[in-house]
PDB file of N, CA, C and O in Angstrom:
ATOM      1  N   UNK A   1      19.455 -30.664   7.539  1.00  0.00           N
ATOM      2  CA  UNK A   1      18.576 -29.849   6.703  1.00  0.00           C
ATOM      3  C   UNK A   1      19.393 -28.674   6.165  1.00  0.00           C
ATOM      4  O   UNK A   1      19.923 -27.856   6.917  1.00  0.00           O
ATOM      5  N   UNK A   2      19.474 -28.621   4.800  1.00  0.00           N
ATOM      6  CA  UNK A   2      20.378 -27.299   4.275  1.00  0.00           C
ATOM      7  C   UNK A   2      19.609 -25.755   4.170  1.00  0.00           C
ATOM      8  O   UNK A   2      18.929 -25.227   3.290  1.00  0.00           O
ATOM      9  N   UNK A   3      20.041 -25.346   5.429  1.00  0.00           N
ATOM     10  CA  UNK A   3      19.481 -24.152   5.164  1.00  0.00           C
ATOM     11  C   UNK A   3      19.557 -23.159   4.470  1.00  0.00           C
ATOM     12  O   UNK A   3      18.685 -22.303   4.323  1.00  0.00           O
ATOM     13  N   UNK A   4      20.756 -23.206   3.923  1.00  0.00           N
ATOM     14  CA  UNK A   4      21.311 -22.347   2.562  1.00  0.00           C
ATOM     15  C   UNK A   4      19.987 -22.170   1.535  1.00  0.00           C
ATOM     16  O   UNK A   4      19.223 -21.229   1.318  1.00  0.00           O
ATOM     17  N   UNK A   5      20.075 -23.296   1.105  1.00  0.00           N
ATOM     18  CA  UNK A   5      18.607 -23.628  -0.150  1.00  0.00           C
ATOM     19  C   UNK A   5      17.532 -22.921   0.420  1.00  0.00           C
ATOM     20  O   UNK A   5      16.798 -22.244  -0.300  1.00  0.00           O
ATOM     21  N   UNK A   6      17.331 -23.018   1.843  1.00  0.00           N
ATOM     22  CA  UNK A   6      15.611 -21.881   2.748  1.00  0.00           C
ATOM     23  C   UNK A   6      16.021 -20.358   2.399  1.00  0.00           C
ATOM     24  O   UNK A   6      15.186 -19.494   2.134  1.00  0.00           O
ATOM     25  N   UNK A   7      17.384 -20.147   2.433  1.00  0.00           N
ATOM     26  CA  UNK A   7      17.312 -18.751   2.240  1.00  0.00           C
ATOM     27  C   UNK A   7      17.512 -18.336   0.847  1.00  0.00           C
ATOM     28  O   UNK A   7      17.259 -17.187   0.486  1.00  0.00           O
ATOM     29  N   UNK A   8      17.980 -19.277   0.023  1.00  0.00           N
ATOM     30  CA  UNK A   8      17.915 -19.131  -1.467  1.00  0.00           C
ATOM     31  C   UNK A   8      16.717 -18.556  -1.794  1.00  0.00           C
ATOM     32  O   UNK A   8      16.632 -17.440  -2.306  1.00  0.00           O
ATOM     33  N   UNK A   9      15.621 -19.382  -1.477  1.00  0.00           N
ATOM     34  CA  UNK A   9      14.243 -19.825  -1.432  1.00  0.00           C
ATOM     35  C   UNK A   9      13.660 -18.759  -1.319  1.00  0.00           C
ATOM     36  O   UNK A   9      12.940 -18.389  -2.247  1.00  0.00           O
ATOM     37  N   UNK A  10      13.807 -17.943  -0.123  1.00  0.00           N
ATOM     38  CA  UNK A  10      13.360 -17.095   0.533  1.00  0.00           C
ATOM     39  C   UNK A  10      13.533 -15.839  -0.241  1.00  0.00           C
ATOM     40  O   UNK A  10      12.562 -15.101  -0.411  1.00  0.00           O
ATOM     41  N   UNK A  11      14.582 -15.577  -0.672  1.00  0.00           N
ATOM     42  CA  UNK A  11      15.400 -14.598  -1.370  1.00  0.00           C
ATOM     43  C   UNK A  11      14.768 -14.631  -2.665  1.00  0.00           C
ATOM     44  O   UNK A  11      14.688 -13.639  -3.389  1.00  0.00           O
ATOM     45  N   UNK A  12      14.360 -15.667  -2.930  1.00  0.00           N
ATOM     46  CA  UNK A  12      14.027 -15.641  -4.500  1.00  0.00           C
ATOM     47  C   UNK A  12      12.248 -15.385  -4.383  1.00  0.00           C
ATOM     48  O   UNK A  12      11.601 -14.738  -5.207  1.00  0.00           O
ATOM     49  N   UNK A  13      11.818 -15.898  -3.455  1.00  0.00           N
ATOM     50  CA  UNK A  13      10.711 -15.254  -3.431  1.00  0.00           C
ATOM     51  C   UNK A  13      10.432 -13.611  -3.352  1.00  0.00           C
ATOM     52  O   UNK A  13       9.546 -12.922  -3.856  1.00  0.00           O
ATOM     53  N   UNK A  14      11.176 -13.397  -2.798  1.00  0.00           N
ATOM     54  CA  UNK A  14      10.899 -11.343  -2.472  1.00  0.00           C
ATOM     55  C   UNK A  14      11.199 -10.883  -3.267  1.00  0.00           C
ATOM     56  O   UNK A  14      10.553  -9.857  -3.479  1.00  0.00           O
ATOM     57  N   UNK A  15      12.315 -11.190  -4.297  1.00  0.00           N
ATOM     58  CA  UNK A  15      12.729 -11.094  -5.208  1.00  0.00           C
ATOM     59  C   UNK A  15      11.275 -10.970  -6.525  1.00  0.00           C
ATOM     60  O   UNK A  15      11.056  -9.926  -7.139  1.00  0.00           O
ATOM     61  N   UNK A  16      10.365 -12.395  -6.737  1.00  0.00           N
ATOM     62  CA  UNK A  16       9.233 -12.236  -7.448  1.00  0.00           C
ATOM     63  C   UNK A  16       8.389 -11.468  -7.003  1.00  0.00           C
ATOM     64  O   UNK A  16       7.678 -10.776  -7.732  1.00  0.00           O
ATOM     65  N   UNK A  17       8.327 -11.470  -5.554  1.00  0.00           N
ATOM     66  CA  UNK A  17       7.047 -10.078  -5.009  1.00  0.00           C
ATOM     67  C   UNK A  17       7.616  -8.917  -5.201  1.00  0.00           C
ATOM     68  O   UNK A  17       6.685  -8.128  -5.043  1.00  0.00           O
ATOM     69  N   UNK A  18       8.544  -8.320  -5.438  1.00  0.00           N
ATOM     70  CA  UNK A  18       9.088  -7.341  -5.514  1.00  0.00           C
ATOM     71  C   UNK A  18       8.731  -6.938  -7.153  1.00  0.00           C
ATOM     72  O   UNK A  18       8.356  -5.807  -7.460  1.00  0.00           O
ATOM     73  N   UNK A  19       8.879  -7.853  -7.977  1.00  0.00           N
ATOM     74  CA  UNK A  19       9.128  -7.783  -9.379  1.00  0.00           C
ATOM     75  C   UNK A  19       7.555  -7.815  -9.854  1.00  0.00           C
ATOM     76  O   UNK A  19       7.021  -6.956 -10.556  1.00  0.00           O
ATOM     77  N   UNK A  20       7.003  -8.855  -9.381  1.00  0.00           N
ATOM     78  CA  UNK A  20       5.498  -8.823  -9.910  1.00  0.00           C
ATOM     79  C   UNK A  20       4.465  -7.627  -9.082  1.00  0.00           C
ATOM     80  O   UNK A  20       3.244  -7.494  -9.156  1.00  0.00           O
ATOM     81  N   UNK A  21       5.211  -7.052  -8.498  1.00  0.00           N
ATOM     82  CA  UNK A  21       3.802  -6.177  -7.581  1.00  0.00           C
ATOM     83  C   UNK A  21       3.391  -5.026  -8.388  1.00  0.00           C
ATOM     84  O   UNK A  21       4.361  -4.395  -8.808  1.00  0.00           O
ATOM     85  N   UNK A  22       2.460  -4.647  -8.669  1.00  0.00           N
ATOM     86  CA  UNK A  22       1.587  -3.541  -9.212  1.00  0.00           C
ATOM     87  C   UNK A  22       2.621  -2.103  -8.324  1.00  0.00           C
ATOM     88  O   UNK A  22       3.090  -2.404  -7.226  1.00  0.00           O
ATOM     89  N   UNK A  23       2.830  -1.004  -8.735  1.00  0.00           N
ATOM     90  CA  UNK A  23       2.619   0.525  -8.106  1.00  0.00           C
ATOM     91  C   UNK A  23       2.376   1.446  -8.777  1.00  0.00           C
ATOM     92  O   UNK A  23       2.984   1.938  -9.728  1.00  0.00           O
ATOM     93  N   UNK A  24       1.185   1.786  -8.140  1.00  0.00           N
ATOM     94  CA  UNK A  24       0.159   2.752  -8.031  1.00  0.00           C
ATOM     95  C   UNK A  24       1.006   4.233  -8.236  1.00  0.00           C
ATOM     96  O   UNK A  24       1.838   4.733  -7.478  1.00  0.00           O
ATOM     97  N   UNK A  25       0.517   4.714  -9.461  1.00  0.00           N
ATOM     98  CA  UNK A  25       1.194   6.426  -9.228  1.00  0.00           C
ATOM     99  C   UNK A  25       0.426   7.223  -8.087  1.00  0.00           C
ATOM    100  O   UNK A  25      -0.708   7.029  -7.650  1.00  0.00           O
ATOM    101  N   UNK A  26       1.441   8.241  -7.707  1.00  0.00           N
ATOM    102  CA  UNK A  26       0.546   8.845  -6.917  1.00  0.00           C
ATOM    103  C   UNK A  26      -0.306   9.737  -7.866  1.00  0.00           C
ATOM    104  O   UNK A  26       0.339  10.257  -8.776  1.00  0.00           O
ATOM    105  N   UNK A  27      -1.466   9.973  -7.824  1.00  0.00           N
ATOM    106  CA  UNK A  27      -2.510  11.270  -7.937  1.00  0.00           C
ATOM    107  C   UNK A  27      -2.322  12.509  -7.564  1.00  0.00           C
ATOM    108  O   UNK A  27      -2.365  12.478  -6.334  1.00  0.00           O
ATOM    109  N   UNK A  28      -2.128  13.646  -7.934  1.00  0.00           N
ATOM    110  CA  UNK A  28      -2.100  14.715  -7.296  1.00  0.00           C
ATOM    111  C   UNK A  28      -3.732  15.176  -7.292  1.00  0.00           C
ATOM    112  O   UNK A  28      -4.735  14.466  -7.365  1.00  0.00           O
ATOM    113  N   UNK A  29      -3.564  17.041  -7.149  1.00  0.00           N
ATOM    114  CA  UNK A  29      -5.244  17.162  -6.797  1.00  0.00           C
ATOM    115  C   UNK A  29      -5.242  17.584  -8.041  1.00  0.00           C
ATOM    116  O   UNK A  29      -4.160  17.579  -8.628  1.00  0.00           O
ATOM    117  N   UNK A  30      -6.456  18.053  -8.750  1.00  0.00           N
ATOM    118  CA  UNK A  30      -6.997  18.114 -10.503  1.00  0.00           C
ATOM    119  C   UNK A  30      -6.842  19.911  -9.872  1.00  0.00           C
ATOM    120  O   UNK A  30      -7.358  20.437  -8.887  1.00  0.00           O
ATOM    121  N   UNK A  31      -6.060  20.386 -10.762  1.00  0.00           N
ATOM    122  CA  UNK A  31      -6.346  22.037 -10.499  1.00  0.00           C
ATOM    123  C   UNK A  31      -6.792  23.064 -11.661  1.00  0.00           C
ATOM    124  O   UNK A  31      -5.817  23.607 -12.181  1.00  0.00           O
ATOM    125  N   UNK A  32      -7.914  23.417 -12.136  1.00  0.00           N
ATOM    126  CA  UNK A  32      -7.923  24.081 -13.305  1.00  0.00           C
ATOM    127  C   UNK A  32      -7.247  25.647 -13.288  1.00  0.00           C
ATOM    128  O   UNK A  32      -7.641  26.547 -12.546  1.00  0.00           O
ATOM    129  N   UNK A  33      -6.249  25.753 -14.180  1.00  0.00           N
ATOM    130  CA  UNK A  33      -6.205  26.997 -13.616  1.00  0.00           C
ATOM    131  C   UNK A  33      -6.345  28.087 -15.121  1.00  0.00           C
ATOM    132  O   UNK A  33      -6.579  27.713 -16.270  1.00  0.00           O
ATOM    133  N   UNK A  34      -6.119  29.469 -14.639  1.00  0.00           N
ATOM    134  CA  UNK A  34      -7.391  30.177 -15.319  1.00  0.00           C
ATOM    135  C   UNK A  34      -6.241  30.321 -16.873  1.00  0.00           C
ATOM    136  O   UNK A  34      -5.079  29.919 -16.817  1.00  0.00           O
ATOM    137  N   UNK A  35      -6.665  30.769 -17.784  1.00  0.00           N
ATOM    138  CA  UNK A  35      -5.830  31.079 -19.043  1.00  0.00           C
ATOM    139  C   UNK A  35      -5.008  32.354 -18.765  1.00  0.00           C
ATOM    140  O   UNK A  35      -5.353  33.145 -17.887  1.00  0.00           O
ATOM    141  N   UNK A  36      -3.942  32.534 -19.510  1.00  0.00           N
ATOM    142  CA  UNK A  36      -3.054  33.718 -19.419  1.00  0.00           C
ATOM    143  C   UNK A  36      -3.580  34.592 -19.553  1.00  0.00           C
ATOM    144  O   UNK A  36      -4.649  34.481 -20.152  1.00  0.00           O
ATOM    145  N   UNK A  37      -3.264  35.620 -19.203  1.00  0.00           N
ATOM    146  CA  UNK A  37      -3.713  36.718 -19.450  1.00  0.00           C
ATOM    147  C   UNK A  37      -4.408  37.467 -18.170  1.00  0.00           C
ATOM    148  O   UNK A  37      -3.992  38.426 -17.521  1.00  0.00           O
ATOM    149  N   UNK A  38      -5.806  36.578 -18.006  1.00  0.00           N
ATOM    150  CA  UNK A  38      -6.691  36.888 -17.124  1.00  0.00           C
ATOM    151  C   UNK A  38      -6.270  37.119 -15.625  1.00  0.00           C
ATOM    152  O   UNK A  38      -5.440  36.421 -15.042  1.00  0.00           O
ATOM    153  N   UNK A  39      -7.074  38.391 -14.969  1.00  0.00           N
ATOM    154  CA  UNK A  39      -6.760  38.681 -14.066  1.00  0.00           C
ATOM    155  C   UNK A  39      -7.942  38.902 -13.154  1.00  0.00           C
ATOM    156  O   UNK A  39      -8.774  39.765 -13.432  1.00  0.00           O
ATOM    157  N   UNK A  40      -8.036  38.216 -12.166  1.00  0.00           N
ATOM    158  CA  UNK A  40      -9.053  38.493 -11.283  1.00  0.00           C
ATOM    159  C   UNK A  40      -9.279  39.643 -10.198  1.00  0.00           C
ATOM    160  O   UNK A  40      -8.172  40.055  -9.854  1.00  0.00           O
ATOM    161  N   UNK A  41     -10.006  40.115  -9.728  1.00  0.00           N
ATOM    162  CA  UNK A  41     -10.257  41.277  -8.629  1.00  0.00           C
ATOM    163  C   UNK A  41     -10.223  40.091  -7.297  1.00  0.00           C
ATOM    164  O   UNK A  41     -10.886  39.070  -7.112  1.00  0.00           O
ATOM    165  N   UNK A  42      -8.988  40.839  -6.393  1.00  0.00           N
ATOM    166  CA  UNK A  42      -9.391  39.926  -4.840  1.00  0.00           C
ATOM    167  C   UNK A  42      -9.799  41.207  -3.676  1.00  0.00           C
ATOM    168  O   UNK A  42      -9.227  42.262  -3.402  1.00  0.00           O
ATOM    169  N   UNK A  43     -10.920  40.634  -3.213  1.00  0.00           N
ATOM    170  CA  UNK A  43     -10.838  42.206  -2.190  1.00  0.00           C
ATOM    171  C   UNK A  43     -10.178  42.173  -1.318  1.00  0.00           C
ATOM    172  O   UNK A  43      -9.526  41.140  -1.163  1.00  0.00           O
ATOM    173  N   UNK A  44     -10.057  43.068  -0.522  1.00  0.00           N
ATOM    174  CA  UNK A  44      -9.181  43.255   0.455  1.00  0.00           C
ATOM    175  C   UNK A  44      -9.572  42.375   1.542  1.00  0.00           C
ATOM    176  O   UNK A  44      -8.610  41.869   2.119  1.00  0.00           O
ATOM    177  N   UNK A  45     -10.647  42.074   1.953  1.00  0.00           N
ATOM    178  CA  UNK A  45     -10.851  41.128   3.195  1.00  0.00           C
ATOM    179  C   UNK A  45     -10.501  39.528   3.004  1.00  0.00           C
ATOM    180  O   UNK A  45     -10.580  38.673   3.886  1.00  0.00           O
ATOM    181  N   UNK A  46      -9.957  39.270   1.166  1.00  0.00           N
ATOM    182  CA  UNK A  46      -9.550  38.002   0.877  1.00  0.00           C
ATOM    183  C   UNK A  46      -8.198  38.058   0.952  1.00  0.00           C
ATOM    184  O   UNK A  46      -7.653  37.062   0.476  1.00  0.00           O
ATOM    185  N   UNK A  47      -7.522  38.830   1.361  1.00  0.00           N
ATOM    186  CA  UNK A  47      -5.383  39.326   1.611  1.00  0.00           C
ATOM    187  C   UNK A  47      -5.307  39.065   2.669  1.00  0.00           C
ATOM    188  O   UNK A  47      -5.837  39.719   3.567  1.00  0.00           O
ATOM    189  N   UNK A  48      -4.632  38.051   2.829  1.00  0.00           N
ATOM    190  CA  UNK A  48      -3.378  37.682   4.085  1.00  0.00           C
ATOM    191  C   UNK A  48      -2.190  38.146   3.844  1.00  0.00           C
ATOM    192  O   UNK A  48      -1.640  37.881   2.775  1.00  0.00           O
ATOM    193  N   UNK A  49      -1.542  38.980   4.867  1.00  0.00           N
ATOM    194  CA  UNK A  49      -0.363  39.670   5.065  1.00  0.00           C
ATOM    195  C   UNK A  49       0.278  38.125   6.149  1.00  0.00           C
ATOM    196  O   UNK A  49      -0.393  37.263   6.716  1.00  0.00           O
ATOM    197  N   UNK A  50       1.946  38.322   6.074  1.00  0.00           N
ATOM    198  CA  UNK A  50       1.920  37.635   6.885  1.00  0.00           C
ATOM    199  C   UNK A  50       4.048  37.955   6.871  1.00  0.00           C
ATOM    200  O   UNK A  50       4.878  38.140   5.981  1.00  0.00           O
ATOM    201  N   UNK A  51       4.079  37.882   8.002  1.00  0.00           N
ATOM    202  CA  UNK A  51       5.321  38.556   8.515  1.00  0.00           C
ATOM    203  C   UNK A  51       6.332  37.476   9.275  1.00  0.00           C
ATOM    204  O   UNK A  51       5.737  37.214  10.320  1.00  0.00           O
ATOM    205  N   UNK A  52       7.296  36.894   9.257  1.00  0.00           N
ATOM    206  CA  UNK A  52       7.919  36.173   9.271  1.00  0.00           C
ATOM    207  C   UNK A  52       8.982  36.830  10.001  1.00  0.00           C
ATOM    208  O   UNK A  52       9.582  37.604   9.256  1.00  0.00           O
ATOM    209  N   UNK A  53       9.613  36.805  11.629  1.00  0.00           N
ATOM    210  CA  UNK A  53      11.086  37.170  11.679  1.00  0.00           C
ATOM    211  C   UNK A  53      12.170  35.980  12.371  1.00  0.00           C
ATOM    212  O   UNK A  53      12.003  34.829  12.773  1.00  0.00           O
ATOM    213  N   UNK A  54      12.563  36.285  12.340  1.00  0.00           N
ATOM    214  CA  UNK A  54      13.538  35.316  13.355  1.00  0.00           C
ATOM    215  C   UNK A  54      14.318  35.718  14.557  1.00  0.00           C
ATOM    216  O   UNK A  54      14.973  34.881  15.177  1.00  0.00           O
TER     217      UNK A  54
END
């Protein structure tokens, strides 16, 4: 039995699944963000400080 030709075979198949398969973009998340210019008020109890040392 020539096994050469099974792995030909084989090879040439992954080869078409590889080639015919669909991929999917990834999606990120939808973000509206506000027009230039504009500036919002954040109060103070919406501020995270945050301190980093090593």
């Amino acid at each position: 039995m020539p096994t050469s030709s099974m792995a030909d075979i084989a090879f040439l198949l992954l080869i078409f699944f590889l080639v015919t398969t669909i991929f999917d973009e990834e999606k990120g998340l939808s973000i509206v963000l506000p027009e230039q210019g504009e500036e919002a008020e954040v109060s103070q109890k919406n501020v995270l400080h945050l301190t980093i040392q090593q």
